[in-house]
ROSE-263993 format. One record per residue (C-alpha): x, y, z; chain; residue in one letter; residue number from 0. Coordinates in steps of 0.1 Angstrom, whole numbers, plus 2048, in hexadecimal, padded with zeros to 3 digits. Layout:
<pts>
   xx   yy   zz  cadena  residuo  num
    X    Y    Z       A        A  NUM
...
</pts>
This chain:
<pts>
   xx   yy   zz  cadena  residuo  num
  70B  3D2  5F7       A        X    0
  701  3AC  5EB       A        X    1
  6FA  3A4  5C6       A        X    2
  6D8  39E  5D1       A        X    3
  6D5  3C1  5E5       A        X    4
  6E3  3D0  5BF       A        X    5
  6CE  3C4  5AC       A        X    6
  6AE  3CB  5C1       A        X    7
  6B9  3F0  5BF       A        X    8
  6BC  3F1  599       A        X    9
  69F  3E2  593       A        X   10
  685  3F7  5A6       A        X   11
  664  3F2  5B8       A        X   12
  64B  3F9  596       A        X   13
  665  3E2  57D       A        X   14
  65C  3C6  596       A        X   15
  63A  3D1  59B       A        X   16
  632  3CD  575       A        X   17
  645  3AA  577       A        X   18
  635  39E  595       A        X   19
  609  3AB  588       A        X   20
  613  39A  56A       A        X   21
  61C  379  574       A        X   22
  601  35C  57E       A        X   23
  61C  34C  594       A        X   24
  62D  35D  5B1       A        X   25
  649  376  5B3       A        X   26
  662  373  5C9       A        X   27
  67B  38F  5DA       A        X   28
  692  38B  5F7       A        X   29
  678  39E  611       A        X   30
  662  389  60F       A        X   31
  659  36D  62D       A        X   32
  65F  350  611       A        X   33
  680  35B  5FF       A        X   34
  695  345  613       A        X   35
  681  325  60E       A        X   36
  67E  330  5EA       A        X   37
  6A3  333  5E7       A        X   38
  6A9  313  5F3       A        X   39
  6B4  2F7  5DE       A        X   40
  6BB  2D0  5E3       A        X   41
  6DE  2D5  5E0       A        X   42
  6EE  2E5  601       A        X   43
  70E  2EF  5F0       A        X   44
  6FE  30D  5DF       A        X   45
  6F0  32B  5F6       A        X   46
  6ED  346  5DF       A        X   47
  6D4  364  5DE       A        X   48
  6BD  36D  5BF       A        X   49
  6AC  38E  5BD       A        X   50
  692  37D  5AF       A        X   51
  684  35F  5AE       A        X   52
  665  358  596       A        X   53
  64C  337  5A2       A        X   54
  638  331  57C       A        X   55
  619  321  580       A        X   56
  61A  321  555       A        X   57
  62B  325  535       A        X   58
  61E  34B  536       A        X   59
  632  34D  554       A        X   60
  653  342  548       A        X   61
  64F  35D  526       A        X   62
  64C  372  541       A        X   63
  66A  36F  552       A        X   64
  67E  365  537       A        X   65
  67E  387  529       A        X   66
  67F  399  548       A        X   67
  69F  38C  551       A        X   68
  6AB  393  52A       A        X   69
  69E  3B7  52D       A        X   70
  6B1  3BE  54E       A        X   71
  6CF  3AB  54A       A        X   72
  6C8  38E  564       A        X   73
  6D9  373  56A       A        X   74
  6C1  358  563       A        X   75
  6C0  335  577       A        X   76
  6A6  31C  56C       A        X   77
  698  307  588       A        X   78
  685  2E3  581       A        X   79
  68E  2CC  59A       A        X   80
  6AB  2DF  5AD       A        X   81
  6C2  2C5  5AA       A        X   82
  6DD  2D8  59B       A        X   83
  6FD  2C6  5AA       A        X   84
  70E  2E4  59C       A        X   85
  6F6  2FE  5AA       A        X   86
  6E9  307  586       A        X   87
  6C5  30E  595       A        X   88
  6CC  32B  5A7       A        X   89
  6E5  34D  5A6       A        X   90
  6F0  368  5B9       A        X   91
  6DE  388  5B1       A        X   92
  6CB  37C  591       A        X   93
  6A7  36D  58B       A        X   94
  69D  349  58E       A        X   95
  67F  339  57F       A        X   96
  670  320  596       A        X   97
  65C  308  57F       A        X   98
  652  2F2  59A       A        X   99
  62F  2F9  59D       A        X  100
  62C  2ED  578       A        X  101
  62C  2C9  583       A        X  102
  60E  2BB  571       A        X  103
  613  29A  560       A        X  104
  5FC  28E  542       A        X  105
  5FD  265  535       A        X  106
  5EF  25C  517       A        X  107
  5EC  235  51A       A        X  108
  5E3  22B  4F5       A        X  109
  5FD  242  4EC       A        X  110
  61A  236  505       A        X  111
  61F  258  50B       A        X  112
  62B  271  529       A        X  113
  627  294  52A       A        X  114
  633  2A5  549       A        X  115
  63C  2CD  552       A        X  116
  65D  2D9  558       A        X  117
  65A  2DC  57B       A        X  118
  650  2B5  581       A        X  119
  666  29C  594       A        X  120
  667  279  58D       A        X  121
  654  273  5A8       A        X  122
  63A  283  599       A        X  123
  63B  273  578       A        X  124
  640  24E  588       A        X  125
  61E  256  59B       A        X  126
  60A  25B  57C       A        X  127
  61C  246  566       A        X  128
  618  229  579       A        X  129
  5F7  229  57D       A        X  130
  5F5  21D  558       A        X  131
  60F  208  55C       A        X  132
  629  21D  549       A        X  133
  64B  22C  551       A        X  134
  66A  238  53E       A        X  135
  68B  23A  54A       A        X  136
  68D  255  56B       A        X  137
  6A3  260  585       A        X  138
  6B1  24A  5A1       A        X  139
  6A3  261  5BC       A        X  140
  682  26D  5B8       A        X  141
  685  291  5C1       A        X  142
  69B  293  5A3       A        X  143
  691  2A9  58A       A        X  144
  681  2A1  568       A        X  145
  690  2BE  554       A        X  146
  6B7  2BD  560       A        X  147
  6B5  298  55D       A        X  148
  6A9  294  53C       A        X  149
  6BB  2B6  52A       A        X  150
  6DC  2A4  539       A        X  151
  6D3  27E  52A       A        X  152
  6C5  26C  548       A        X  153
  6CE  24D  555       A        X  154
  6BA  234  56C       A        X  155
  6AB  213  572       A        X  156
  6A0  211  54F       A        X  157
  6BF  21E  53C       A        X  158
  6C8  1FA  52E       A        X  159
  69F  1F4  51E       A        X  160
  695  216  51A       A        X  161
  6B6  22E  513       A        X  162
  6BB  24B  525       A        X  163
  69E  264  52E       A        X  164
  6AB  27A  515       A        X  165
  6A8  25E  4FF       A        X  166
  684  259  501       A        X  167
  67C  27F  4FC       A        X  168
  66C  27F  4DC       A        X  169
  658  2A8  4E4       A        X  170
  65E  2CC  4F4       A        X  171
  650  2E7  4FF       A        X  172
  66A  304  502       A        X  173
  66E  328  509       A        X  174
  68F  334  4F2       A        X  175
  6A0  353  502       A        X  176
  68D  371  4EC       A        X  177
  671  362  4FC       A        X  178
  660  34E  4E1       A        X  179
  64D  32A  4E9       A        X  180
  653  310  4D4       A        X  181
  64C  2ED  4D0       A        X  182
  666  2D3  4C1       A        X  183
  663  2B0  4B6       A        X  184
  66F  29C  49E       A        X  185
  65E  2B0  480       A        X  186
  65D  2D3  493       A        X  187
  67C  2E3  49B       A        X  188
  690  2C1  496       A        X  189
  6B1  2CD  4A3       A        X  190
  6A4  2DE  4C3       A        X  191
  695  2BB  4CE       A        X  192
  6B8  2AC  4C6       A        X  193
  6CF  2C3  4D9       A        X  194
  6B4  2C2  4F3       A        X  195
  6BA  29B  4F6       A        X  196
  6DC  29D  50D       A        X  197
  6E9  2C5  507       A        X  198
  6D9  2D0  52B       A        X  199
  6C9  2EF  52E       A        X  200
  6D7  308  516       A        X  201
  6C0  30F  4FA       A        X  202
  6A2  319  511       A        X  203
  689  311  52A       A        X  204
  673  2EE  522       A        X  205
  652  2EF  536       A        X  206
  647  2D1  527       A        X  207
  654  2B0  51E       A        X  208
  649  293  50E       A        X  209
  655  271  511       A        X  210
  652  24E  4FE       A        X  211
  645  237  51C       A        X  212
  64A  216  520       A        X  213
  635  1FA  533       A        X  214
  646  1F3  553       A        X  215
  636  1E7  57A       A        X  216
  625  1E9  589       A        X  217
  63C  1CE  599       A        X  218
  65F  1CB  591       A        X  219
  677  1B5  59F       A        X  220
  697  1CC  5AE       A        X  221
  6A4  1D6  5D0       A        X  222
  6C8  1D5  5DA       A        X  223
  6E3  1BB  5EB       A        X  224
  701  1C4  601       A        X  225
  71F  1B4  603       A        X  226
  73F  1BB  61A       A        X  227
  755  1D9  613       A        X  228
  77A  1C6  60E       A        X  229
  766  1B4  5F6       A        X  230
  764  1CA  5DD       A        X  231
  77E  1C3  5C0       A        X  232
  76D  19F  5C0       A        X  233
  74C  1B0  5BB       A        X  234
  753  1C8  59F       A        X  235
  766  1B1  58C       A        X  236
  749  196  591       A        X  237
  731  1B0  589       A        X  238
  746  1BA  563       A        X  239
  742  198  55B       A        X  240
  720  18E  563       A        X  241
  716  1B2  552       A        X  242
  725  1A8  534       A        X  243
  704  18F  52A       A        X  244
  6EB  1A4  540       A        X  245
  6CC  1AB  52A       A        X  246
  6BF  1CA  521       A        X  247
  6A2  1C7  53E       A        X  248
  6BE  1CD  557       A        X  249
  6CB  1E9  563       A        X  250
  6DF  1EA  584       A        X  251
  6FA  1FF  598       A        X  252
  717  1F9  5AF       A        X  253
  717  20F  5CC       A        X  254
  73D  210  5E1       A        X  255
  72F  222  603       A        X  256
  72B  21B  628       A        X  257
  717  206  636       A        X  258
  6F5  218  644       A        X  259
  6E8  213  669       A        X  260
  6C8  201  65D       A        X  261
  6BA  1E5  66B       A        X  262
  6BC  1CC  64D       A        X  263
  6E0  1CD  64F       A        X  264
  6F4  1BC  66D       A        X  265
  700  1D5  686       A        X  266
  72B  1C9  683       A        X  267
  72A  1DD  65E       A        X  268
  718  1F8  668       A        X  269
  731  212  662       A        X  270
  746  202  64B       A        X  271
  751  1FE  628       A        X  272
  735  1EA  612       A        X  273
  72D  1E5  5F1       A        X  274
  708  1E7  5E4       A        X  275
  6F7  1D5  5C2       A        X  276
  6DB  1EB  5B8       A        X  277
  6C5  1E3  59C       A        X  278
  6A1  1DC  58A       A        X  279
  694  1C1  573       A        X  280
  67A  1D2  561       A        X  281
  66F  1B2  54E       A        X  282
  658  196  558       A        X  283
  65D  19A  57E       A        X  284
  65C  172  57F       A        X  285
  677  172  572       A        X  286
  68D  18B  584       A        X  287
  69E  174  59B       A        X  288
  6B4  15F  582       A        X  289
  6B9  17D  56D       A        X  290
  6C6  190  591       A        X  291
  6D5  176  5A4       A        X  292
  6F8  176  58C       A        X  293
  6FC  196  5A1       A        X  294
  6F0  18D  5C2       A        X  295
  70A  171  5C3       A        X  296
  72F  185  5C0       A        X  297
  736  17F  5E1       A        X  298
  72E  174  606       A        X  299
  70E  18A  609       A        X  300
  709  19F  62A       A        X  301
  6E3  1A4  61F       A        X  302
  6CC  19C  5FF       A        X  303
  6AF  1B7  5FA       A        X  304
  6A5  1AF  5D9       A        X  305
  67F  1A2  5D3       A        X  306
  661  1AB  5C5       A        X  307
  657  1CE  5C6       A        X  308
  641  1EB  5B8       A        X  309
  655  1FC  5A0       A        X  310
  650  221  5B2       A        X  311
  65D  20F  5D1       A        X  312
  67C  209  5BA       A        X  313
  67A  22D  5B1       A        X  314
  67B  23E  5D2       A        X  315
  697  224  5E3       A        X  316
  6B1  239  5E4       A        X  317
  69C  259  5F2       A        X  318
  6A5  259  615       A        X  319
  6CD  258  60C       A        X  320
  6C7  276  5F9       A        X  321
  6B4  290  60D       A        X  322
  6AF  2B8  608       A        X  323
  6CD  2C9  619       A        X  324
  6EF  2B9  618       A        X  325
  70A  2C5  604       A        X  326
  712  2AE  5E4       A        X  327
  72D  2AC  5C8       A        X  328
  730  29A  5AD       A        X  329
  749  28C  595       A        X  330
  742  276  578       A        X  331
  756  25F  55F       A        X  332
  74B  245  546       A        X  333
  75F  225  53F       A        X  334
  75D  20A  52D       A        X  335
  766  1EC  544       A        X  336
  76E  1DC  567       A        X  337
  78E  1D3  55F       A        X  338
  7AD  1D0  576       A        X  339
  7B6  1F1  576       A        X  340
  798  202  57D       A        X  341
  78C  1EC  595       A        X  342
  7AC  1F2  5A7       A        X  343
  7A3  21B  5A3       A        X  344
  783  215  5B3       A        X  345
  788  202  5D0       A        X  346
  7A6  219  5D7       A        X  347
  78E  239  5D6       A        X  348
  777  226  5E9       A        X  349
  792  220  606       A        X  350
  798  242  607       A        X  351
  773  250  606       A        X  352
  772  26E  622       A        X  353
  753  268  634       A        X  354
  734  250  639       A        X  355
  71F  261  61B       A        X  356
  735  265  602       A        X  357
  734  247  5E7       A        X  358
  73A  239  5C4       A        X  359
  71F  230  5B0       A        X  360
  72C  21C  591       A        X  361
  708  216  575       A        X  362
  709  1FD  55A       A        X  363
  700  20B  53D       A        X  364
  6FF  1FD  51C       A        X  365
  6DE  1EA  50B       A        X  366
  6C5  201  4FC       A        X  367
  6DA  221  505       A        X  368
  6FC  215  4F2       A        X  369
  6E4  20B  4D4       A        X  370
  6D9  230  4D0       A        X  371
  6F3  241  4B2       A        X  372
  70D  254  4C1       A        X  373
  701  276  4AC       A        X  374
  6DC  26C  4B2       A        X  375
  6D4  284  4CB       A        X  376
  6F1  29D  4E1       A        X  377
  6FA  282  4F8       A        X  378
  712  272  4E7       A        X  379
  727  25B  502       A        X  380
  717  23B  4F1       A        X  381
  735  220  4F2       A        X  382
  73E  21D  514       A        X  383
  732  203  52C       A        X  384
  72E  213  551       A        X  385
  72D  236  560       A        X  386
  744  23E  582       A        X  387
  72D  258  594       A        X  388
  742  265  5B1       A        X  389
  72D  271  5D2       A        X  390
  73C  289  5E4       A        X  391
  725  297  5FE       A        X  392
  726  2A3  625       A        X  393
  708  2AD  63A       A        X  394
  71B  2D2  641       A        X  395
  73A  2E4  636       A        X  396
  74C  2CF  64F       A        X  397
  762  2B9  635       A        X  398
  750  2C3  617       A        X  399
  76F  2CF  605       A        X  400
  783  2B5  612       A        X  401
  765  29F  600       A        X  402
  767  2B0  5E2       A        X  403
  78B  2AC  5DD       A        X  404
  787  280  5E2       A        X  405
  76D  286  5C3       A        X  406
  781  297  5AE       A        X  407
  79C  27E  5B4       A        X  408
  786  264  5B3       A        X  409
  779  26C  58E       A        X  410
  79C  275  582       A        X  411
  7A6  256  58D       A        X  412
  796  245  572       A        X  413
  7AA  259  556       A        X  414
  7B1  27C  54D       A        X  415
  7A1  27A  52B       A        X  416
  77D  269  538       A        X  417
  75B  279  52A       A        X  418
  749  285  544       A        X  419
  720  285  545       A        X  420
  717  2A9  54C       A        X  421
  6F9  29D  566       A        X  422
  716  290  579       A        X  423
  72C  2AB  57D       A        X  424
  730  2C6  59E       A        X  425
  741  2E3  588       A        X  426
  744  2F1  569       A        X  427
  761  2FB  551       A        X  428
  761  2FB  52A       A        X  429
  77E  2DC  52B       A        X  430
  760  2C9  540       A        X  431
  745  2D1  528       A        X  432
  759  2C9  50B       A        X  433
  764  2A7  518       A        X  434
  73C  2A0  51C       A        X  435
  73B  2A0  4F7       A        X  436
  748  294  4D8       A        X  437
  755  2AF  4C5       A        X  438
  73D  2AC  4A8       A        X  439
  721  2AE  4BF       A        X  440
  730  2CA  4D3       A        X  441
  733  2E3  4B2       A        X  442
  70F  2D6  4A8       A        X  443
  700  2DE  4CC       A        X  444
  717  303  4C7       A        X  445
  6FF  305  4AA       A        X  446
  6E1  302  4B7       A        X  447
  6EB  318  4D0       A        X  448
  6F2  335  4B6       A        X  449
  6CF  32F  4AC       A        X  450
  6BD  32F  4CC       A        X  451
  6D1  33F  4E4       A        X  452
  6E9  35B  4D5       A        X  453
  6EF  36B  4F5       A        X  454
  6F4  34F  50C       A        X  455
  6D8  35A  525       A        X  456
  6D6  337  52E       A        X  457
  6F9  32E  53C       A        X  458
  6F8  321  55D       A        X  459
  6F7  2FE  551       A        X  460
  716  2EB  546       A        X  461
  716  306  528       A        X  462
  71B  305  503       A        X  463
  724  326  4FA       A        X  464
  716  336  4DF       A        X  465
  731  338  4C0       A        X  466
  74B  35A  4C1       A        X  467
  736  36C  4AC       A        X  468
  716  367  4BC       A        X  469
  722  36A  4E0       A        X  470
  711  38F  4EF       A        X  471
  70C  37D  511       A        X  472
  6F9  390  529       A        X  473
  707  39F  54C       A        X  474
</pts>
């Protein structure tokens, strides 16, 4: 007998009855015709099996479920996006709220301000936003969710003038394990609002967010430029030095992949090693050339896509690389320059990358994000420079372990003692979690644990558990 099969039994046709007449949203068991689509997440890696899976079409919804999983002893999974590298948005044999039906986005112009559900994606929010002109830093895909990339700091094209996502988060709407809705700010429930800014999701379920916007687009001036693979120590160590003066309208990437079958690039790389530029000017777009073209010229360039463009273009560039379906991993470390020896670390990793998907992606941080005070908010990796985000991914099982194993070198390549960023990272252990934090904020984020979460219902995440003498976690 499954997990699943168990728990079905226990819980009995008129305890799921009651659930299901008192929900607005949908109810989901494994008989029914759309359990397996429901079930489904982005990530590949994960196949599990809830008993139950609860689609919330409002706040109502989420009570709901919140204390029907505490009353029966569910494992709970919270689902916004389904993103979860490490599969946190779904479980074997417990109860997952869906919140993607709340994907209703509110701008307030005068206000430069963004309100969006807990189920949205960026794409959503770039759609509205835009239309008044206004953005705040998002995901690099668009199918990215908005509540697992903001609880875990968020970093994107507008990291260097905005600050993270998380940063920008200045109001909450959440539902606290004993089933209690709450709204935090800056003057309500202070704490809440700061161990929301970076701690993930383990002090409850937000079904709403609100963000500080800033005016971005609707043009931009961004796109990407390739240049040849065995070029690649020349290009990061001409990149680290050209970064060092970028301006805070900046924000760019290094990608170390393979060079795509597409028809803008010439037909002898296809296949083969390559290193990519990414990045957006988010200032005067007439003046995006000369602030870009220190990046564009690091080596003999096999193809130059950067240009004008409208900023949700920008947004949804990397879709297609990223699809529903495949099997990814991820391993993350931050560092604080492009000097000789981790250049060297990165092009070997490159050279020994497994397959034709699998990459490095390497983010210049810094600008408005390094100005924010370490203790300011839970994400507290301030002072270093750049981001290694290894890709490990395969369209099956074929290879995927061999995959993971390149990341996990990959990452520890950099150094044994390097913070990870918790949005980055395929697997959970306390030693990970703990390296995501500085100890100070760690025991302050245990805190507000104790206070809002006693019994750890909400612990698939990269967890803070609650402290020894609060910890009654539930089966």
């Amino acid at each position: 007998m499954t997990t699943t099969q168990a728990r079905q039994d226990t819980l009995g046709e008129a305890t799921l009855g009651e659930l299901a007449e008192g929900l607005r949203g949908e109810l989901v068991r494994p008989t029914d015709p759309s359990y397996d689509e429901a079930r489904s997440i982005w990530n590949a890696a994960h196949d599990k099996r809830p008993a139950l899976i609860v689609r919330c079409r409002g706040v109502a919804d989420v009570i709901r479920a919140v204390e029907f999983a505490r009353s029966e002893g569910l494992t709970l999974a919270v689902r916004g996006g389904g993103h979860s590298i490490p599969g946190f948005s779904t479980t074997d044999g417990g109860l997952v709220i869906d919140l993607s039906p709340m994907n209703a986005v509110r701008i307030d112009p005068d206000r430069r301000r963004i309100v969006a559900q807990g189920g949205c994606t960026w794409g959503d929010v770039d759609a509205e936003a835009q239309a008044f002109g206004l953005a705040v830093t998002g995901g690099l895909v668009s199918t990215t969710g908005v509540a697992g990339f903001t609880l875990g700091g968020g970093i994107g094209w507008l990291v260097r003038r905005a600050g993270l996502a998380c940063d920008n988060l200045v109001g909450a709407d959440v539902v606290t394990a004993d089933g209690r809705y709450l709204h935090t700010s800056e003057d309500e429930n202070p704490e809440l609002l700061w161990a929301l800014r970076g701690g993930g999701g383990n002090f409850g379920v937000v079904t709403s967010f609100e963000f500080k916007a800033y005016e971005v687009g609707p043009t931009v001036f961004a796109g990407i430029v390739f240049y040849p693979g065995d070029k690649a120590a020349d290009v990061l160590r001409g990149f680290g030095a050209a970064a060092a003066s970028a301006p805070d309208d900046l924000s760019l990437a290094i990608n170390l992949t393979t060079a795509p079958p597409l028809p803008f690039l010439p037909e002898e790389v296809h296949g083969k090693p390559i290193v990519a530029v990414l990045g957006m000017w988010s200032g005067q777009a007439e003046d995006g050339d000369a602030a870009t073209r220190p990046f564009r010229e690091l080596a003999p360039v096999v193809a130059d896509l950067f240009g004008p463009m409208p900023y949700n273009a920008m947004q949804t560039l990397l879709d297609p690389l990223f699809p529903r379906g495949m099997r990814n991993y991820f391993r993350s470390a931050f560092f604080s320059d492009l000097g000789p020896a981790t250049v060297d670390a990165i092009v070997s990793s490159h050279a020994q990358v497994p397959n034709g998907v699998s990459e490095l992606h390497i983010h210049h941080l810094g600008g408005a994000m390094g100005r924010v005070p370490a203790d300011a908010t839970a994400f507290g990796t301030r002072d270093h420079e750049y981001i290694l985000n290894v890709v490990a991914r395969t369209p099956d099982a074929d290879g995927f372990d061999t995959a993971v194993q390149w990341a996990r070198a990959a990452g520890a390549a950099l150094g044994s003692d390097a913070a990870s960023y918790v949005n980055f990272t395929g697997e959970t252990n306390q030693d990970i979690v703990r390296a995501s934090y500085p100890p100070a904020t760690y025991e302050r984020l245990v805190a507000v644990k104790d206070t809002y979460d006693p019994t750890n219902l909400f612990r698939l995440n990269q967890n803070i558990p609650p402290s020894a003498g609060s910890d009654r976690r539930q089966g």
